[in-house]
C-alpha positions as CSV (number, residue, x, y, z in Angstrom):
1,X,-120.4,-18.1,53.0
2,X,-120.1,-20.2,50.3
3,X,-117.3,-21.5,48.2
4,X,-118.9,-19.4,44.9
5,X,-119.8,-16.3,47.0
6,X,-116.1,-16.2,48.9
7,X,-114.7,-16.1,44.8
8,X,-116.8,-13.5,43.8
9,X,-115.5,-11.1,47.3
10,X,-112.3,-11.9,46.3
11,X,-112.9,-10.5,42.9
12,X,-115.1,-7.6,43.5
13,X,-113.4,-6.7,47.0
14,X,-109.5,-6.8,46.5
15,X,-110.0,-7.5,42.2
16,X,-108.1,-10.7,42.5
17,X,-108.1,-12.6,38.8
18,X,-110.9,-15.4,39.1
19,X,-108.0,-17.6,38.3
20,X,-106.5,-16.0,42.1
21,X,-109.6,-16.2,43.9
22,X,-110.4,-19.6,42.6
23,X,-106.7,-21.4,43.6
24,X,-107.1,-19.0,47.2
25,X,-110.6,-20.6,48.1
26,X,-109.7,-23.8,47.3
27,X,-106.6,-24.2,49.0
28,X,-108.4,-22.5,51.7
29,X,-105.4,-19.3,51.9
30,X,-102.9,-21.9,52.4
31,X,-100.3,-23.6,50.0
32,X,-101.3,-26.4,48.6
33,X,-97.6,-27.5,48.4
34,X,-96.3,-27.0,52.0
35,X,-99.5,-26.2,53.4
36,X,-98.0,-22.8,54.6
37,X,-100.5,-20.7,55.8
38,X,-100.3,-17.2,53.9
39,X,-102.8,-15.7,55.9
40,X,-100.6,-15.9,58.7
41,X,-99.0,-12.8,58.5
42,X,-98.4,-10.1,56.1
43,X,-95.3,-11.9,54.6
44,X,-96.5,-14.7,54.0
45,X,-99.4,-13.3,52.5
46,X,-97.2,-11.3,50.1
47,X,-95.6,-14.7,49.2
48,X,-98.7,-16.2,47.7
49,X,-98.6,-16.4,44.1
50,X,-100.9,-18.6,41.5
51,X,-99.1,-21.3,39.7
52,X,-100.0,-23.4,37.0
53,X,-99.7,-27.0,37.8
54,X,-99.4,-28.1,34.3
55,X,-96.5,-25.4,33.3
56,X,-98.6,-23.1,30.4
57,X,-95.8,-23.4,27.9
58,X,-96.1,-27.1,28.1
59,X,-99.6,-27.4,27.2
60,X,-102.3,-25.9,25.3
61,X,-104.6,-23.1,26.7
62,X,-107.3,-24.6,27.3
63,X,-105.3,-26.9,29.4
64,X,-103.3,-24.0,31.4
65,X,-106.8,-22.2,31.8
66,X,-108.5,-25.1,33.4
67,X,-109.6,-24.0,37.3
68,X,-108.2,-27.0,37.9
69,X,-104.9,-26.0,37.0
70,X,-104.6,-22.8,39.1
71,X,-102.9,-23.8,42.3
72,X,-102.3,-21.7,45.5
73,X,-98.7,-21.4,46.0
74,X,-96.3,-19.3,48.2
75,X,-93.2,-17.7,46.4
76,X,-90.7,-20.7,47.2
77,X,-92.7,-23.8,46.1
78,X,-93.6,-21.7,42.9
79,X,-90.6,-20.3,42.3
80,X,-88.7,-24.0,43.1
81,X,-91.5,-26.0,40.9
82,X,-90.6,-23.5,38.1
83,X,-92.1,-25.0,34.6
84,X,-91.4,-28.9,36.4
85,X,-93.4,-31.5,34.7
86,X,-95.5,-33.5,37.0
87,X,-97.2,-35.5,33.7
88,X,-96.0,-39.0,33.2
89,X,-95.2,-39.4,29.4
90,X,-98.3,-41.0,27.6
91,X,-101.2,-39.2,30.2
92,X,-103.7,-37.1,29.5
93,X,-103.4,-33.6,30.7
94,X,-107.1,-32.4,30.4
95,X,-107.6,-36.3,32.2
96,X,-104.9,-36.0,34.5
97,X,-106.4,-32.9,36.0
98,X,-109.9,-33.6,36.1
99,X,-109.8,-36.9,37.7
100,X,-106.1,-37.0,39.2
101,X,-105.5,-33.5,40.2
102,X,-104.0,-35.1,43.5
103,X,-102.0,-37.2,42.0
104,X,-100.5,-34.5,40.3
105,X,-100.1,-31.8,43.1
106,X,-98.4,-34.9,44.9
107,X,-95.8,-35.5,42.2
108,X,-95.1,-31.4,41.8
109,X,-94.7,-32.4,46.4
110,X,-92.3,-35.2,46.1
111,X,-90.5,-32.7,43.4
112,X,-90.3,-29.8,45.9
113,X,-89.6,-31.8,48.8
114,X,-86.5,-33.4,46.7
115,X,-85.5,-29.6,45.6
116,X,-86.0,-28.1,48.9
117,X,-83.4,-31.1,50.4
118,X,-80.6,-29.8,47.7
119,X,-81.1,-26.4,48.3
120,X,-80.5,-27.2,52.9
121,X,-77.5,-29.0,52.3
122,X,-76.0,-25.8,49.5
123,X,-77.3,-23.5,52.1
124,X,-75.7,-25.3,55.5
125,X,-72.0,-25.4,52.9
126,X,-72.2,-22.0,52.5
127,X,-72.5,-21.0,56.0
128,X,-69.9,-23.1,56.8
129,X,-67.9,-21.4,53.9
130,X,-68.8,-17.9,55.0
131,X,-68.4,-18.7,58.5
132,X,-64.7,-19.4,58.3
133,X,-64.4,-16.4,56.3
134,X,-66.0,-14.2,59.1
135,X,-63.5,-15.9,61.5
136,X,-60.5,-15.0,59.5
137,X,-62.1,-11.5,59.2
138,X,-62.5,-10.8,62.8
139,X,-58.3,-12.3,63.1
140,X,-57.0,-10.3,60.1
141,X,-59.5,-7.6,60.8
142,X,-62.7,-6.6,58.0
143,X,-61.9,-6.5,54.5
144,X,-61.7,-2.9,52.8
145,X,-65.1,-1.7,51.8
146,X,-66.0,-2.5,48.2
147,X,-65.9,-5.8,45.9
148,X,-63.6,-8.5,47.2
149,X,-60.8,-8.9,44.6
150,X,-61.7,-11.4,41.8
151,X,-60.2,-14.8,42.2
152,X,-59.1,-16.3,39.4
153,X,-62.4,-17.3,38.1
């Protein structure tokens, strides 16, 4: 089946957006991000979501509407990209994504990758944090059911 013809089953089969089934057959049901698979399995299928590469309130819409634009993602990249810039002041965006859409989805990468690094070592310090807190729990016995008591925050 063709590139074209698997576009049009997404749309006339499960009505996915042509924006959707465009970003899904080119990154081939996987995110072109992480490269997670989100055909895997039904979570990560409910994880994919379209972003726009260029971030639509930065740029025109003929820019954000550009098929080039539309970019498989799953939930996390998207959702950790947010409205990112990956132009370099001075470029072209309607250039920039017909000629150098890799250079672009490599920035948005690095960006991800840099994110994702900051997010391991908050999560790893707040298992620490609420691991000594389940250790003091399990000594003093659990807390009282309900809201801990404010600290003075």
């Amino acid at each position: 089946m063709s590139d074209t013809d698997a576009i049009r089953e997404l749309q006339s089969r499960l009505n996915f957006p042509c924006s959707t089934a465009t970003a899904f057959v080119r990154g081939r049901g996987r995110c072109e991000y992480c490269g997670q698979d989100l055909l895997r399995d039904r979570q990560s299928y409910a994880s994919l979501e379209l972003d726009h590469l260029l971030a639509k309130e930065r740029c025109d819409t003929a820019v954000s509407e550009h098929p080039a634009n539309w970019v498989l993602s799953c939930r996390c990249c998207n959702s950790t990209k947010g409205e990112h810039d990956v132009l370099v002041p001075g470029e072209d965006a309607t250039e920039m994504l017909s000629s150098h859409r890799s250079t672009l989805i490599g920035r948005a990468r690095k960006f991800i990758r840099l994110k994702m690094q900051d997010y391991d070592r908050q999560w790893r310090l707040a298992n620490e944090i609420l691991e000594a807190t389940w250790w003091s729990w399990c000594s003093e016995g659990l807390p009282q059911q309900g809201a801990p008591a404010d600290p003075d925050c």
